[in-house]
Structure formats: C-alpha cells, structure tokens
PABA-373912 format. One line per field, with one value per residue: x, y, z of N, C-alpha, C in turn. Coordinates in steps of 0.2 Angstrom, whole numbers, plus 5000, padded with zeros to 4 digits. Layout:
// residues N
nx <- X,...
ny <- Y,...
nz <- Z,...
cax <- X,...
cay <- Y,...
caz <- Z,...
cx <- X,...
cy <- Y,...
cz <- Z,...
END
This chain:
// residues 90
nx <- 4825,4814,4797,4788,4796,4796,4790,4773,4774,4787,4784,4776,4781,4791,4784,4779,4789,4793,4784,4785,4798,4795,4786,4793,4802,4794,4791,4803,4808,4795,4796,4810,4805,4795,4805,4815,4808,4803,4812,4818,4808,4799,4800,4792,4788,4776,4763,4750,4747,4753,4761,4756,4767,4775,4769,4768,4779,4783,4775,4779,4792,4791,4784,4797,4802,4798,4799,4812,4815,4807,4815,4827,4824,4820,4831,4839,4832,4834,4847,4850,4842,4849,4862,4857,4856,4867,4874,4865,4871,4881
ny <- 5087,5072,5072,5063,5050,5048,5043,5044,5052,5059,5064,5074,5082,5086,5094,5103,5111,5117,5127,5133,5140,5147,5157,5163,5169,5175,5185,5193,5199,5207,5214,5219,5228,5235,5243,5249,5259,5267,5273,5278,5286,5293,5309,5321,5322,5327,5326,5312,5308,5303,5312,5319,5319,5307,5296,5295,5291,5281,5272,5270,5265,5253,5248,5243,5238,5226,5222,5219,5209,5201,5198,5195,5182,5175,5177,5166,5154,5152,5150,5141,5131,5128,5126,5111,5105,5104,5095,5085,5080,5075
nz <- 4972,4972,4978,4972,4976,4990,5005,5012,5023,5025,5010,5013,5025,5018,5009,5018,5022,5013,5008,5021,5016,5006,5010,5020,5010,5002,5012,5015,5002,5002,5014,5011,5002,5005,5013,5005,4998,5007,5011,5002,4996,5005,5014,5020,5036,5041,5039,5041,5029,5012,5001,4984,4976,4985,4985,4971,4971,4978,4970,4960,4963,4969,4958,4949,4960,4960,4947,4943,4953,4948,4936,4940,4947,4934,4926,4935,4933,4920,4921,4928,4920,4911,4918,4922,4912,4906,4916,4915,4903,4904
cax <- 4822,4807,4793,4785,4798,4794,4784,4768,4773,4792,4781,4771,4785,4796,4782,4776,4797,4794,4779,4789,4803,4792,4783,4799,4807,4790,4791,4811,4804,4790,4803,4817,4803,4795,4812,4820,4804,4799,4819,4818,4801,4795,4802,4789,4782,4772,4755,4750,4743,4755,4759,4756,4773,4779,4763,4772,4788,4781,4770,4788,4797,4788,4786,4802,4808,4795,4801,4817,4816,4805,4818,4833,4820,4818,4837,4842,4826,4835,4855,4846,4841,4856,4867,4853,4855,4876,4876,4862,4874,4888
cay <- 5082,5072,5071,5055,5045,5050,5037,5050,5057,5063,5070,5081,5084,5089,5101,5109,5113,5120,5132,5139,5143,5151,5162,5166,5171,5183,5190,5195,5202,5212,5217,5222,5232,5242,5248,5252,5263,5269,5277,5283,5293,5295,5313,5322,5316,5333,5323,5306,5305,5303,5320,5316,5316,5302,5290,5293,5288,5273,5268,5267,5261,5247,5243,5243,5231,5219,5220,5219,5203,5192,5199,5190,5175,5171,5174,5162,5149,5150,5146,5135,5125,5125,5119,5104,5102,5101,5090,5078,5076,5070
caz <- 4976,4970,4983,4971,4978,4997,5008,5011,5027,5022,5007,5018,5030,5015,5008,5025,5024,5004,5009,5024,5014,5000,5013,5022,5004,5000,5017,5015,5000,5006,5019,5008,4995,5011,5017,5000,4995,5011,5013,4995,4995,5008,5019,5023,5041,5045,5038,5042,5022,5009,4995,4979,4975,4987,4979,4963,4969,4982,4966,4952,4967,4970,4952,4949,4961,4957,4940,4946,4957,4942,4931,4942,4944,4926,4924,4940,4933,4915,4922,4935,4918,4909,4921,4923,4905,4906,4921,4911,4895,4905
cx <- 4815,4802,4789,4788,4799,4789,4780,4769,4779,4789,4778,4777,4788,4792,4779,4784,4797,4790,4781,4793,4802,4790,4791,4803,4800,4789,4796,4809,4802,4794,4808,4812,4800,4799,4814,4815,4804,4809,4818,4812,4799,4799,4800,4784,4779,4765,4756,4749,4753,4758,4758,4761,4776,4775,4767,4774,4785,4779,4777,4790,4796,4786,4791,4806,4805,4797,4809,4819,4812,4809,4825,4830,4819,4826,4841,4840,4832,4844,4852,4845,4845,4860,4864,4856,4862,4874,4873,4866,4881,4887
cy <- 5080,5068,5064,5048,5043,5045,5046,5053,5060,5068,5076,5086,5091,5095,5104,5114,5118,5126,5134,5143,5149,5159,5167,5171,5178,5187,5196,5200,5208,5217,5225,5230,5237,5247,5252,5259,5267,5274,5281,5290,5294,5303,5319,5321,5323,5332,5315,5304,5307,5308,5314,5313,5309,5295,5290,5290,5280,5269,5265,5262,5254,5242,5240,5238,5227,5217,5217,5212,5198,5192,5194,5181,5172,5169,5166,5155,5148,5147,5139,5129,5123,5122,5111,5100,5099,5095,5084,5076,5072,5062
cz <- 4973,4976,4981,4975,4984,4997,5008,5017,5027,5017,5011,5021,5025,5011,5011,5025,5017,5007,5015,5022,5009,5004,5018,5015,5003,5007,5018,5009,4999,5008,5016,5004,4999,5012,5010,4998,5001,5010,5007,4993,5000,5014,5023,5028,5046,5042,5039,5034,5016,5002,4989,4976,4978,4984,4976,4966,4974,4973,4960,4957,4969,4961,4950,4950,4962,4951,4939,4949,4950,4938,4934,4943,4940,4926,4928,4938,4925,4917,4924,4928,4912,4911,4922,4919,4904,4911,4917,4905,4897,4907
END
C-alpha cells in the first residue's frame, strides 16, 4: 500500500496502524527471546544474581536468536521481492 496516494489523514491513520504493528511484532519478540533463554539457562534460583555460567548461556542465547530472526527476515524480505518481481512481469 502506498501512503503517497492517501488523503493526509488515511496517511496518518494508516501509519499510526504500521508503528503499532512494528511495536507489537518487537514486543512478541522480546517476549518469545526472554522465555526461550530464561527456560534454557537459567536453573539455579538459590541467588538473586546470575552464575557465570547462565550469563554465558543467556548471552549465546540471545545472540543466537537475534541472529536467528534477522536471518529469517533477510530470507522472507528476499522471497517477499521475487514474488513482486514474477507478479510484475506478468
């Protein structure tokens, strides 16, 4: 959808609707990369502070699935612009 062709208050509307949906999408995220790491390393709850070890593993663990989600992003953004490219040659 191109917002140029939006009278100027659809435009707004239509990106007050884009900027919830981004925030909602890094929140789910967040969400998803707390739980998976926090179940994966974390299993000693007889100190408030973290052992060295579960640091490590929080710290992989979260690289991982950052590298992980830009890594399906790039793939989904590069389908995303092949099918554009078929649909445009028909």
């Amino acid at each position: 959808m191109n917002a140029a062709n939006m009278n100027p208050a659809t435009a707004q509307a239509f990106e007050g609707m884009m900027q919830q949906k981004q925030m909602k999408d890094f929140m789910s995220l967040y969400s998803n990369l707390v739980e998976r790491c926090f179940l994966s390393c974390c299993q000693d709850f007889t100190s408030k502070a973290l052992s060295s070890k579960e640091e490590s593993c929080v710290m992989n663990c979260a690289d991982k699935f950052l590298k992980h989600s830009e890594r399906v992003g790039l793939r989904f953004s590069e389908q995303n612009a092949e099918m554009m490219a078929r649909a445009s040659q028909r």
